[in-house]
C-alpha positions in Angstrom: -64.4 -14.5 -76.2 -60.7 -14.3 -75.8 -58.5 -17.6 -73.6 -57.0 -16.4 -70.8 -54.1 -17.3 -69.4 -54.1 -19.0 -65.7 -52.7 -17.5 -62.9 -48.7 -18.1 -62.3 -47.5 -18.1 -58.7 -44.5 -16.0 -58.1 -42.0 -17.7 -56.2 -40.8 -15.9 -53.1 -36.9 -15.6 -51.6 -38.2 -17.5 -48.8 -39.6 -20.0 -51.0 -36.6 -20.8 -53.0 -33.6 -20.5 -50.3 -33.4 -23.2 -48.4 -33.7 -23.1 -44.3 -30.7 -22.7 -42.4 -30.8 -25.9 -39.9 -30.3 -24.6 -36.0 -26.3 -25.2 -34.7 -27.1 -28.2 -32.3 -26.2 -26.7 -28.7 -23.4 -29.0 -28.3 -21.3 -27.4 -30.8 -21.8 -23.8 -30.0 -20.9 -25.2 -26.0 -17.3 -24.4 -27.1 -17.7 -21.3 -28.3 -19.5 -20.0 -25.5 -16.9 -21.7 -23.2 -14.0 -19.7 -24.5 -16.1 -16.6 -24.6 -16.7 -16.8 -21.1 -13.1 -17.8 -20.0 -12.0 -14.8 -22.5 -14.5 -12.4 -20.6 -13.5 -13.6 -17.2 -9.7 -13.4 -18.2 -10.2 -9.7 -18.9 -12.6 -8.8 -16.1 -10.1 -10.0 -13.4 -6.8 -8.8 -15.1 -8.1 -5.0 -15.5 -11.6 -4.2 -13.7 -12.1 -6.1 -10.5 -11.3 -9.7 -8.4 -12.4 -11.6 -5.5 -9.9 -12.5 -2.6 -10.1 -14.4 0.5 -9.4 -12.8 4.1 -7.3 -15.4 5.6 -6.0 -13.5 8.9 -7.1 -11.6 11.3 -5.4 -8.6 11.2 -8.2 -6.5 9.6 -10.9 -7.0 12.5 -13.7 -6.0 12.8 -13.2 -4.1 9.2 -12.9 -7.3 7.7 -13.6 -10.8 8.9 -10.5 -13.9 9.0 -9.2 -16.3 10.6 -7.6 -20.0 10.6 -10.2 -22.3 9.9 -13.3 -20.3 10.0 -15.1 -18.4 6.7 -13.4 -15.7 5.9 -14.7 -12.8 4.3 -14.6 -12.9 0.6 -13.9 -9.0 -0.6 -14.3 -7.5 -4.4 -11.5 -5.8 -5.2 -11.4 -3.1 -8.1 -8.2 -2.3 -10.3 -9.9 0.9 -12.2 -9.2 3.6 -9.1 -5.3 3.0 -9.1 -5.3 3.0 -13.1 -5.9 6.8 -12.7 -4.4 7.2 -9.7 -2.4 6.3 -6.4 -3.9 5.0 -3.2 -4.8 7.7 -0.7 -4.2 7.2 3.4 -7.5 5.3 4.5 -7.9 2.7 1.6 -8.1 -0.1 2.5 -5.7 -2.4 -0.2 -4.8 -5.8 -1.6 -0.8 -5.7 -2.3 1.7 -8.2 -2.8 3.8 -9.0 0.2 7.6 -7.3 -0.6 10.6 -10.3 -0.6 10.7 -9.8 3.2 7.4 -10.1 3.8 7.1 -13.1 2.0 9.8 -15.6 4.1 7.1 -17.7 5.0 5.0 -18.2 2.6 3.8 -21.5 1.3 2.9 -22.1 -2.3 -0.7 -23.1 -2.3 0.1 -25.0 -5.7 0.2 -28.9 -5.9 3.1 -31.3 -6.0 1.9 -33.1 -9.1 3.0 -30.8 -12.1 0.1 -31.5 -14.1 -2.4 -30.6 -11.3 -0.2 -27.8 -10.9 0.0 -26.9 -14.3 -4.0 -26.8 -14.6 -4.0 -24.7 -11.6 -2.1 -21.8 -12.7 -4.2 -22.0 -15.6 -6.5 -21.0 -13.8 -5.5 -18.7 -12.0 -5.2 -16.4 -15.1 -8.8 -16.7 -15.8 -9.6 -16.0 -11.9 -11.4 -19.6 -10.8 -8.1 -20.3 -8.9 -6.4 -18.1 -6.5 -3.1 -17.1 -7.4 0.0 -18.1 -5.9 1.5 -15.3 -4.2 1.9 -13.6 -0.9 -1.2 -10.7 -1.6 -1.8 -9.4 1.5 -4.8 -6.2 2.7 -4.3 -3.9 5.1 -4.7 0.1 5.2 -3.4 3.0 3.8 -1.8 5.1 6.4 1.2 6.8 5.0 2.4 7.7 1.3 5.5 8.5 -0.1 7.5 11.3 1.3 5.4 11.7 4.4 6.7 10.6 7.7 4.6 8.1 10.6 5.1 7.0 14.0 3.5 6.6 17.1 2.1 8.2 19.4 0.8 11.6 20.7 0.0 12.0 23.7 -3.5 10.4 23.6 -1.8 7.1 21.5 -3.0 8.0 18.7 -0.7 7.3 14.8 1.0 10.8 13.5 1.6 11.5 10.2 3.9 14.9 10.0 3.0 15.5 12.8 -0.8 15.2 12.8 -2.4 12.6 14.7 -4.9 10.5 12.5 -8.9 10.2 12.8 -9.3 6.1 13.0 -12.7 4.6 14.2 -11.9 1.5 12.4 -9.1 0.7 15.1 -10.8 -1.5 18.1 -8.1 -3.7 19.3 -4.7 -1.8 20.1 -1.9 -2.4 22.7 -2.4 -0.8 25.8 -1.7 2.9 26.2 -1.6 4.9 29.6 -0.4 8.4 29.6 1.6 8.9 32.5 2.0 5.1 33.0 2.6 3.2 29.5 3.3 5.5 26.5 6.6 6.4 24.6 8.6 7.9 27.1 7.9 5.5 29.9 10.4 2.8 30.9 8.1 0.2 29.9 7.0 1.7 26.9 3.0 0.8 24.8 3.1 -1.8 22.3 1.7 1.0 19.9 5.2 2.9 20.0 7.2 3.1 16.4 9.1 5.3 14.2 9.4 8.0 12.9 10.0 6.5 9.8 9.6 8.8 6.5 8.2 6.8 3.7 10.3 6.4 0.4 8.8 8.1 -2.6 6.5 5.3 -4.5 6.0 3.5 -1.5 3.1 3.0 1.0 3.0 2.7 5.2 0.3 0.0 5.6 -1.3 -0.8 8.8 -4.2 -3.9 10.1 -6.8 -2.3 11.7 -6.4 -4.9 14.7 -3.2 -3.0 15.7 -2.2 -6.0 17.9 -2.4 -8.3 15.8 -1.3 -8.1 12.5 2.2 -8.3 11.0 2.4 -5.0 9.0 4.5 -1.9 8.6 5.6 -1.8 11.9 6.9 -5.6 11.6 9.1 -5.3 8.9 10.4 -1.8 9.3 13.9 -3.1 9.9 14.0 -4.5 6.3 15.2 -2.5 3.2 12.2 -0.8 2.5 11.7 0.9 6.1 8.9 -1.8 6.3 7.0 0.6 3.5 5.7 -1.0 0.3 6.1 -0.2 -3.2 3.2 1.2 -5.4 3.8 -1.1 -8.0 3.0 -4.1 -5.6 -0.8 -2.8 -5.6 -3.4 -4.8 -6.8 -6.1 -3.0 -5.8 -8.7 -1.2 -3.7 -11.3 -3.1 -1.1 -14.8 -1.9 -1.6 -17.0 -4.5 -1.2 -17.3 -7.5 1.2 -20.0 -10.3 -1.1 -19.7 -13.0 1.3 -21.0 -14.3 3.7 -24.1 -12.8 2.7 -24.6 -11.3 6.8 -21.2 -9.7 6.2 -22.3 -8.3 2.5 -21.4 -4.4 2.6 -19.5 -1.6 1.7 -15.8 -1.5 2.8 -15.2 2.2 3.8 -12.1 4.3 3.5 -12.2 7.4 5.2 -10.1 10.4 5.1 -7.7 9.6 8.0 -6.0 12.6 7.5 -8.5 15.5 7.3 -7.7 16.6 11.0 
């Protein structure tokens, strides 16, 4: 009869390593903080933002005015990375030097509020403080706009434009109020041939809305650069009965 040796117990990894205690929340709450500030930095500088119509010189495309809700409009950045905007976009640019004589800085007095503000601004939970402005496409560089034809509609070269956006509009009679009567329609401008890098822009609530047409004594013929851009209209996400695509048609296909 031989002794046998009891059974040893091999010990395991998990056994021998000791358990790894759970961060407490609290301390991972600053992490996650600058994560999301680092995410929403980068999301409003290069893919998309959310602006405020304040006017109402986009009716009934988009809803604004003084003291009432205004539409609140997601705007992307990725179309014009690749490309210019195209007659019928509806855009969010910043107001040229002339077209920024009356603006008001929406900052406050006190520089550290103010300072805090700006802050952010660059991490999009504060609008930021310049004259950005939407209104639409009509013109690009090198082509030339003015109104009317005979029927009051907008030519560019020479081609009158396809716009079932427009409702409100100045008054046009042929044979009684157009461009070559003595008391000539509201709707009459140009011709004026847009710069190269520049854009005609246009409110769809022609009469109302302080536009191309407005400023087209100033250096730039009223036009406005490309670089001023900040991007396309597609998507109107509040108020939720307003929620829908923005559309941009081809004005020019006639």
């Amino acid at each position: 009869m031989t002794d046998e040796a009891p059974p040893v117990n091999e010990a395991t990894d998990s056994d021998t390593k000791p358990k790894k205690k759970q961060r407490p929340f609290w301390r991972e709450l600053p992490i996650l903080i600058v994560v999301a500030l680092l995410l929403s930095f980068l999301l409003q500088t290069f893919i998309a933002r959310v602006y405020l119509i304040p006017s109402e010189s986009m009716e009934p495309t988009l809803h604004g005015c003084a003291g009432c809700t205004g539409d609140r409009i997601l705007v992307e950045k990725l179309s014009y990375t690749f490309g210019d905007p195209k007659p019928g976009d509806v855009i969010v640019f910043l107001g040229p030097d002339s077209w920024s004589a009356d603006y008001q800085s929406i900052r406050s007095d006190n520089s550290v509020i103010r300072t805090m503000q700006n802050a952010g601004s660059v991490f999009g939970v504060v609008p930021p403080d310049e004259n950005d402005l939407v209104k639409r496409v009509i013109a690009t560089g090198g082509q030339t706009v003015e109104c009317c034809d005979d029927q009051g509609r907008v030519m560019v070269n020479g081609k009158p434009l396809d716009e079932p956006y427009v409702v409100n509009d100045f008054p046009f009679v042929p044979g009684q109020l157009t461009c070559d009567t003595e008391r000539k329609s509201g709707r009459c401008f140009g011709p004026v041939t847009v710069p190269d890098g520049n854009l005609w822009m246009m409110g769809d609530n022609r009469n109302n809305s302080a536009d191309s047409r407005y400023h087209v004594g100033d250096e730039l013929q009223g036009t406005v650069p490309v670089d001023n851009v900040r991007g396309k209209a597609v998507f109107i996400i509040l108020p939720p009965g307003r929620m829908g695509t923005i559309s941009s048609p081809d004005i020019q296909s006639n």
